[in-house]
C-alpha positions as CSV (number, residue, x, y, z in Angstrom):
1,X,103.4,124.0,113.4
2,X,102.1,120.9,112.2
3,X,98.3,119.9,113.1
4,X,97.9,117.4,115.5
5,X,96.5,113.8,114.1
6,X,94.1,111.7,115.3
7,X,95.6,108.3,114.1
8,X,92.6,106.1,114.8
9,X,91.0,107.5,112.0
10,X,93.6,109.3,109.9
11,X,94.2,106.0,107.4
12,X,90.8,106.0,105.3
13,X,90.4,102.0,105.2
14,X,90.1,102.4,109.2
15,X,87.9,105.5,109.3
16,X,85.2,103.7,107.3
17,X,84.9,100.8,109.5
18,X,82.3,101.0,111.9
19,X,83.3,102.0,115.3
20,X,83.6,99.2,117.1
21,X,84.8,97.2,113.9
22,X,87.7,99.8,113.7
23,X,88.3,99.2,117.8
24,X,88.5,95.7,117.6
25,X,90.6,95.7,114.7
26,X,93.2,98.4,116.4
27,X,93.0,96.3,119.8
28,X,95.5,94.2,117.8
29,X,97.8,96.5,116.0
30,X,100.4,98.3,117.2
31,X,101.0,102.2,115.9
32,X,104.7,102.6,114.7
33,X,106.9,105.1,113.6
34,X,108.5,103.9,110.4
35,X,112.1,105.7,108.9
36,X,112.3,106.2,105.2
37,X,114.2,103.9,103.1
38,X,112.7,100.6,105.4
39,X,112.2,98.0,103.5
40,X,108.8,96.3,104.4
41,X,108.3,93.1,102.1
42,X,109.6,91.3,99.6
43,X,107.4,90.4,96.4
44,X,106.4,86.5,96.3
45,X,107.5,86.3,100.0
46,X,105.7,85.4,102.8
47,X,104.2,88.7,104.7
48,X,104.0,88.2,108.5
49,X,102.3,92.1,108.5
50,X,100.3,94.5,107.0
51,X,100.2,98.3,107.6
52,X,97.9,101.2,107.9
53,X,99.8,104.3,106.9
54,X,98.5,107.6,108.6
55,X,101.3,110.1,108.4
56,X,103.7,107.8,106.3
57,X,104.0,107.0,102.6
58,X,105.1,103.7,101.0
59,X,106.0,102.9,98.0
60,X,105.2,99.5,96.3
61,X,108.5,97.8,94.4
62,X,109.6,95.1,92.2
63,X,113.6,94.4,91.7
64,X,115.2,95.3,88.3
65,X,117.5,92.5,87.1
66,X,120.5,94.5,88.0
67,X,119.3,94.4,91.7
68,X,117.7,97.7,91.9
69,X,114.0,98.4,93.1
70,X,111.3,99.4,90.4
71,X,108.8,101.9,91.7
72,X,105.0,100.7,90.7
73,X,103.1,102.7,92.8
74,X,102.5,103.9,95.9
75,X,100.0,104.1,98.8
76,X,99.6,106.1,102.2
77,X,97.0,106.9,104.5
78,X,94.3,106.3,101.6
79,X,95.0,102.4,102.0
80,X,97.1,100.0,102.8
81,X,100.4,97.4,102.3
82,X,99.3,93.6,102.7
83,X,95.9,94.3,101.9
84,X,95.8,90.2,100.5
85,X,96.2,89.2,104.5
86,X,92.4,90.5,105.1
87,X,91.8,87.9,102.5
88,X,93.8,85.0,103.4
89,X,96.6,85.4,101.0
90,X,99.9,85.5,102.7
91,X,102.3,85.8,100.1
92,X,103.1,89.8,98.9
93,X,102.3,90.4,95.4
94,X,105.1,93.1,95.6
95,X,107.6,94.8,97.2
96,X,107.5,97.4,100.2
97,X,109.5,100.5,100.8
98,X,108.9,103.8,102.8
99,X,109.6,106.2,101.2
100,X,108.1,108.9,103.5
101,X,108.9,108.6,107.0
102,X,105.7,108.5,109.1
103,X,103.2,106.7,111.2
104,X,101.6,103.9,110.6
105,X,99.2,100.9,112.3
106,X,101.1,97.7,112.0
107,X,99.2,94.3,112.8
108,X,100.1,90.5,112.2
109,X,98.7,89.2,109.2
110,X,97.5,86.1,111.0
111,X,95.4,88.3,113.2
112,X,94.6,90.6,110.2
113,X,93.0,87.7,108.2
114,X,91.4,86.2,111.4
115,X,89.7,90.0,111.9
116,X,88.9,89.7,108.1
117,X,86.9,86.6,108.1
118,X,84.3,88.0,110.9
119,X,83.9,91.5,109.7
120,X,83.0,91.4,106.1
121,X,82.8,95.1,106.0
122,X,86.9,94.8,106.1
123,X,87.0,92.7,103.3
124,X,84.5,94.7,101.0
125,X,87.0,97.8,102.2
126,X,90.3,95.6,101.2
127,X,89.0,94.2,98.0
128,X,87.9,97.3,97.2
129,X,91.1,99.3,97.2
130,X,93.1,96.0,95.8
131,X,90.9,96.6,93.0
132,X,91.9,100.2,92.4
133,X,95.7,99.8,93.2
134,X,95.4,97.2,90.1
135,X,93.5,99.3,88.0
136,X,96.1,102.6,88.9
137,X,99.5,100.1,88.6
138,X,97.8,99.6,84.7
139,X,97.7,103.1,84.7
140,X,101.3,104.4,85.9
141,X,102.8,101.7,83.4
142,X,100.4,103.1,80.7
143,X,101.8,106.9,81.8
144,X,105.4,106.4,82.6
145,X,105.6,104.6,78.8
146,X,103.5,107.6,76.8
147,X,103.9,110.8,79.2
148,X,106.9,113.1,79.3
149,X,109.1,113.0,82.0
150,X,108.1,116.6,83.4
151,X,104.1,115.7,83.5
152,X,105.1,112.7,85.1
153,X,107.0,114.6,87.7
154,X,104.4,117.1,88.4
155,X,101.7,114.0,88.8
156,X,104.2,112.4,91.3
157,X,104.7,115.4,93.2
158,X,100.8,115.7,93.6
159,X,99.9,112.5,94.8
160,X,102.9,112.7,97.7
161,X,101.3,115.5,98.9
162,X,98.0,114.3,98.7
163,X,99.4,111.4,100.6
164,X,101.7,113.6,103.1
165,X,99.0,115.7,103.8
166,X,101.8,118.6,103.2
167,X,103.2,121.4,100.6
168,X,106.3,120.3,101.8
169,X,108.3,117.0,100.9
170,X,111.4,115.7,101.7
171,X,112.3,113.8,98.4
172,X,116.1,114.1,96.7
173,X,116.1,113.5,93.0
174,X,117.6,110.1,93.3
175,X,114.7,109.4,95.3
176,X,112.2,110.4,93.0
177,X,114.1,108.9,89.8
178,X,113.7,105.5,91.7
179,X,109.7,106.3,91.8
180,X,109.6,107.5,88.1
181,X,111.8,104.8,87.0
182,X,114.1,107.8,85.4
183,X,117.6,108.9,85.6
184,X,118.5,111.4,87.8
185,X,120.0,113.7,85.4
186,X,116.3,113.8,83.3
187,X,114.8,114.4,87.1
188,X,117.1,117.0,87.7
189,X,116.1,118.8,84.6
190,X,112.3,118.1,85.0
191,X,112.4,119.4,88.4
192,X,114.6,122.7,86.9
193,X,111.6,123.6,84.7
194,X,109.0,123.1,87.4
195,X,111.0,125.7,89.6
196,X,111.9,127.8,86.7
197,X,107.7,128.4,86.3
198,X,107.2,129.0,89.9
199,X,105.4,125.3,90.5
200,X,108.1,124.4,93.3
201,X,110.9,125.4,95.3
202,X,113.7,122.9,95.3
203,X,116.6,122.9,97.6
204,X,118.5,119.7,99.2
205,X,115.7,117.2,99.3
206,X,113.4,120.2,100.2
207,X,110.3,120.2,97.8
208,X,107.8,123.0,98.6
209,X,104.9,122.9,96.1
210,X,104.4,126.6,95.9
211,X,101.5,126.6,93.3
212,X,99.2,123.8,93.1
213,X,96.5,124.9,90.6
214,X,99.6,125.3,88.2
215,X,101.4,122.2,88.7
216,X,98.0,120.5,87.8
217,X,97.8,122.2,84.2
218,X,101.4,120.7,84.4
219,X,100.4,117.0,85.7
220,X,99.3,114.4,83.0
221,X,95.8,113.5,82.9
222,X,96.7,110.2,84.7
223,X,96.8,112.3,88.2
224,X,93.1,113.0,88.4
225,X,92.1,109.4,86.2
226,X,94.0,107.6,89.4
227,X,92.0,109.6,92.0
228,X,88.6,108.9,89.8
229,X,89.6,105.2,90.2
230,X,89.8,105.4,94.0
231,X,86.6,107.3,94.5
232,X,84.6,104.5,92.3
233,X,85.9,102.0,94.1
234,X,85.9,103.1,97.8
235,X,82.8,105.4,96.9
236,X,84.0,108.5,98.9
237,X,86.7,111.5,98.4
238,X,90.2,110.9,98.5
Protein backbone atom coordinates (compact mmCIF):
# COMPACT_ATOMS: atom_id res chain seq x y z
CA UNK A 1 0.00 0.00 0.00
CA UNK A 2 1.06 3.25 -1.19
CA UNK A 3 1.85 6.04 1.64
CA UNK A 4 -0.54 8.65 2.03
CA UNK A 5 0.66 12.26 0.65
CA UNK A 6 0.35 15.37 2.06
CA UNK A 7 -0.01 17.50 -1.13
CA UNK A 8 0.37 20.93 0.39
CA UNK A 9 3.79 20.38 0.75
CA UNK A 10 4.74 17.36 -1.44
CA UNK A 11 5.96 19.72 -4.54
CA UNK A 12 9.41 21.24 -3.14
CA UNK A 13 8.88 24.90 -4.76
CA UNK A 14 5.62 24.96 -2.29
CA UNK A 15 7.22 23.47 0.77
CA UNK A 16 9.80 26.11 0.95
CA UNK A 17 7.53 28.96 0.93
CA UNK A 18 6.72 30.24 4.10
CA UNK A 19 3.45 29.14 5.50
CA UNK A 20 1.26 31.61 4.94
CA UNK A 21 3.02 32.50 1.54
CA UNK A 22 2.32 28.75 0.49
CA UNK A 23 -1.57 29.27 1.78
CA UNK A 24 -2.19 32.21 -0.07
CA UNK A 25 -0.66 30.94 -3.04
CA UNK A 26 -2.84 27.46 -2.86
CA UNK A 27 -6.10 29.58 -1.96
CA UNK A 28 -5.89 30.10 -5.78
CA UNK A 29 -4.95 26.82 -7.23
CA UNK A 30 -6.82 24.08 -7.80
CA UNK A 31 -5.26 20.23 -7.09
CA UNK A 32 -5.85 17.98 -10.19
CA UNK A 33 -5.42 14.64 -11.24
CA UNK A 34 -3.67 14.66 -14.55
CA UNK A 35 -3.70 11.27 -17.05
CA UNK A 36 -0.52 10.45 -18.90
CA UNK A 37 0.01 11.37 -22.41
CA UNK A 38 -1.99 15.19 -21.65
CA UNK A 39 -0.59 17.56 -23.39
CA UNK A 40 -0.08 20.68 -21.24
CA UNK A 41 1.49 23.61 -23.46
CA UNK A 42 2.69 24.35 -26.52
CA UNK A 43 6.35 25.94 -26.94
CA UNK A 44 6.07 29.78 -28.01
CA UNK A 45 2.34 29.68 -27.10
CA UNK A 46 0.56 31.63 -24.78
CA UNK A 47 0.35 29.59 -21.20
CA UNK A 48 -3.01 30.41 -19.42
CA UNK A 49 -1.46 27.88 -16.39
CA UNK A 50 1.29 26.65 -14.49
CA UNK A 51 1.53 23.49 -12.40
CA UNK A 52 2.88 22.12 -9.20
CA UNK A 53 3.45 18.39 -9.73
CA UNK A 54 3.24 16.33 -6.36
CA UNK A 55 2.63 12.76 -7.37
CA UNK A 56 2.87 13.44 -11.27
CA UNK A 57 5.72 13.66 -13.69
CA UNK A 58 6.00 15.91 -16.88
CA UNK A 59 8.02 15.89 -19.40
CA UNK A 60 9.23 19.19 -21.19
CA UNK A 61 8.99 18.90 -25.34
CA UNK A 62 9.84 20.54 -28.47
CA UNK A 63 8.26 19.13 -32.01
CA UNK A 64 10.63 17.34 -34.44
CA UNK A 65 10.03 18.48 -38.02
CA UNK A 66 8.29 15.32 -38.87
CA UNK A 67 5.63 16.29 -36.14
CA UNK A 68 6.80 14.26 -33.41
CA UNK A 69 7.63 15.48 -29.73
CA UNK A 70 11.46 15.80 -28.65
CA UNK A 71 11.98 14.94 -24.97
CA UNK A 72 14.36 17.77 -23.32
CA UNK A 73 13.77 17.12 -19.88
CA UNK A 74 11.60 16.65 -17.39
CA UNK A 75 10.30 17.87 -14.01
CA UNK A 76 8.01 16.59 -11.09
CA UNK A 77 7.31 17.35 -7.67
CA UNK A 78 11.02 18.99 -7.35
CA UNK A 79 9.59 22.00 -9.53
CA UNK A 80 7.42 23.22 -11.74
CA UNK A 81 5.82 23.81 -15.60
CA UNK A 82 5.30 27.61 -16.36
CA UNK A 83 7.65 28.64 -13.95
CA UNK A 84 8.13 32.10 -16.48
CA UNK A 85 4.33 33.12 -15.24
CA UNK A 86 5.77 33.85 -11.50
CA UNK A 87 7.88 36.27 -13.55
CA UNK A 88 5.61 37.90 -15.94
CA UNK A 89 6.43 35.97 -19.01
CA UNK A 90 3.45 34.36 -20.50
CA UNK A 91 4.64 32.73 -23.43
CA UNK A 92 6.06 28.80 -22.84
CA UNK A 93 9.52 28.42 -23.74
CA UNK A 94 8.59 24.74 -24.40
CA UNK A 95 6.38 22.10 -24.72
CA UNK A 96 4.34 20.12 -21.88
CA UNK A 97 3.47 16.43 -21.65
CA UNK A 98 2.67 14.11 -18.66
CA UNK A 99 4.20 11.50 -18.83
CA UNK A 100 3.43 10.07 -15.45
CA UNK A 101 -0.03 10.23 -14.34
CA UNK A 102 -0.41 11.99 -11.03
CA UNK A 103 -1.34 14.98 -8.95
CA UNK A 104 -0.66 18.15 -9.38
CA UNK A 105 -1.56 22.02 -8.12
CA UNK A 106 -2.83 23.88 -11.12
CA UNK A 107 -3.30 27.79 -10.92
CA UNK A 108 -3.88 30.63 -13.66
CA UNK A 109 -0.90 32.18 -14.69
CA UNK A 110 -2.56 35.61 -14.35
CA UNK A 111 -3.04 34.87 -10.66
CA UNK A 112 0.42 33.12 -10.51
CA UNK A 113 2.27 36.26 -11.69
CA UNK A 114 0.02 38.58 -9.61
CA UNK A 115 1.08 36.17 -6.41
CA UNK A 116 4.70 36.58 -7.82
CA UNK A 117 5.00 40.23 -7.77
CA UNK A 118 4.10 40.42 -3.84
CA UNK A 119 5.97 37.54 -2.57
CA UNK A 120 9.50 37.80 -3.68
CA UNK A 121 10.42 34.73 -1.96
CA UNK A 122 8.39 32.95 -4.99
CA UNK A 123 10.27 34.51 -7.46
CA UNK A 124 13.89 33.84 -5.85
CA UNK A 125 12.26 30.01 -5.65
CA UNK A 126 11.14 30.18 -9.58
CA UNK A 127 14.28 31.81 -10.87
CA UNK A 128 16.01 29.62 -9.06
CA UNK A 129 14.91 26.37 -10.48
CA UNK A 130 14.61 28.08 -14.16
CA UNK A 131 18.16 28.47 -13.66
CA UNK A 132 18.87 24.85 -13.02
CA UNK A 133 16.35 23.33 -15.67
CA UNK A 134 18.65 25.56 -18.09
CA UNK A 135 21.79 24.49 -16.83
CA UNK A 136 20.42 20.39 -16.76
CA UNK A 137 18.66 20.88 -20.54
CA UNK A 138 22.70 21.86 -21.47
CA UNK A 139 23.36 18.87 -19.80
CA UNK A 140 20.95 16.09 -21.29
CA UNK A 141 21.92 17.51 -24.84
CA UNK A 142 25.59 17.34 -23.78
CA UNK A 143 24.70 13.36 -22.51
CA UNK A 144 22.31 12.11 -25.00
CA UNK A 145 25.08 13.27 -27.84
CA UNK A 146 28.41 11.53 -25.94
CA UNK A 147 26.74 8.77 -23.63
CA UNK A 148 25.71 5.32 -24.71
CA UNK A 149 22.31 4.48 -24.99
CA UNK A 150 22.30 1.94 -21.89
CA UNK A 151 23.91 4.74 -19.33
CA UNK A 152 21.47 6.99 -20.67
CA UNK A 153 18.68 4.56 -19.82
CA UNK A 154 19.79 3.67 -16.45
CA UNK A 155 20.14 7.80 -15.70
CA UNK A 156 16.44 8.11 -17.06
CA UNK A 157 15.15 5.36 -15.05
CA UNK A 158 16.68 7.11 -11.89
CA UNK A 159 15.46 10.36 -12.12
CA UNK A 160 11.64 8.97 -12.72
CA UNK A 161 11.84 7.38 -9.67
CA UNK A 162 13.35 10.02 -7.90
CA UNK A 163 10.51 11.95 -9.35
CA UNK A 164 7.66 9.19 -8.70
CA UNK A 165 8.70 8.64 -5.42
CA UNK A 166 8.50 4.74 -6.42
CA UNK A 167 10.60 1.49 -7.52
CA UNK A 168 7.93 0.97 -9.67
CA UNK A 169 7.17 2.82 -13.09
CA UNK A 170 4.83 2.41 -15.59
CA UNK A 171 6.81 3.45 -18.75
CA UNK A 172 6.65 1.12 -22.25
CA UNK A 173 9.64 1.41 -24.47
CA UNK A 174 8.03 3.69 -26.89
CA UNK A 175 7.53 5.84 -24.10
CA UNK A 176 10.91 5.97 -22.98
CA UNK A 177 12.42 6.16 -26.65
CA UNK A 178 10.42 9.39 -26.94
CA UNK A 179 12.27 10.70 -23.60
CA UNK A 180 15.73 9.48 -24.84
CA UNK A 181 15.18 10.65 -28.31
CA UNK A 182 16.06 6.83 -29.33
CA UNK A 183 14.46 4.13 -31.37
CA UNK A 184 12.66 1.69 -29.72
CA UNK A 185 14.50 -1.23 -31.00
CA UNK A 186 17.98 0.34 -29.30
CA UNK A 187 15.58 0.78 -26.01
CA UNK A 188 14.48 -2.51 -26.19
CA UNK A 189 17.94 -3.77 -26.20
CA UNK A 190 19.29 -1.25 -23.50
CA UNK A 191 16.49 -2.21 -21.31
CA UNK A 192 17.46 -6.22 -22.13
CA UNK A 193 20.87 -5.76 -20.57
CA UNK A 194 19.71 -3.81 -17.61
CA UNK A 195 17.35 -6.84 -16.74
CA UNK A 196 19.85 -9.37 -17.87
CA UNK A 197 22.29 -7.83 -14.73
CA UNK A 198 19.49 -7.91 -12.28
CA UNK A 199 19.08 -3.75 -12.34
CA UNK A 200 15.21 -4.13 -13.34
CA UNK A 201 12.38 -6.25 -13.96
CA UNK A 202 10.64 -5.42 -17.20
CA UNK A 203 7.29 -6.62 -18.15
CA UNK A 204 4.36 -4.74 -20.21
CA UNK A 205 5.17 -1.13 -19.30
CA UNK A 206 5.95 -2.55 -15.77
CA UNK A 207 9.50 -1.27 -14.68
CA UNK A 208 10.58 -2.33 -11.15
CA UNK A 209 14.08 -1.01 -10.32
CA UNK A 210 15.17 -3.94 -8.37
CA UNK A 211 18.79 -2.73 -7.54
CA UNK A 212 19.49 0.85 -7.22
CA UNK A 213 23.04 0.96 -5.98
CA UNK A 214 23.75 -1.01 -9.26
CA UNK A 215 21.91 0.81 -11.71
CA UNK A 216 23.91 3.89 -10.48
CA UNK A 217 27.42 2.24 -11.38
CA UNK A 218 25.37 1.76 -14.62
CA UNK A 219 23.98 5.56 -14.88
CA UNK A 220 26.35 8.18 -16.67
CA UNK A 221 27.89 10.66 -14.56
CA UNK A 222 25.28 13.21 -15.84
CA UNK A 223 22.53 11.65 -13.17
CA UNK A 224 24.27 12.85 -10.09
CA UNK A 225 25.89 16.34 -12.07
CA UNK A 226 21.93 17.15 -12.71
CA UNK A 227 21.03 16.59 -8.98
CA UNK A 228 24.36 18.74 -7.95
CA UNK A 229 22.81 21.47 -10.09
CA UNK A 230 19.51 21.42 -8.31
CA UNK A 231 20.92 21.47 -4.86
CA UNK A 232 23.25 24.65 -5.75
CA UNK A 233 20.60 26.36 -6.94
CA UNK A 234 17.54 25.60 -4.61
CA UNK A 235 20.27 25.12 -1.70
CA UNK A 236 18.53 21.99 -0.16
CA UNK A 237 18.32 18.00 -1.06
CA UNK A 238 16.49 16.80 -3.85
Amino acid sequence: MKASINHTLANRILKQLEPHDRQGLLAQAELVELSASTVLGEGGTLQSHAYFPTTCMISLVAPTLDGKRLNLGLTGPEGLYGGGCALGIFVSACGAVVSAAGMAWKIEATRLARHGRDHPHLVWLVSHYLYAELRQLGLQSVCNHFHPLQQRLARCLLMCQDRMRSRDLWLTHEHLAHMLGARRAGVTEAAGWLQQQGLIHYNRGHIVIADRPALLQASCSCYQQSRAIYNQALGHAS
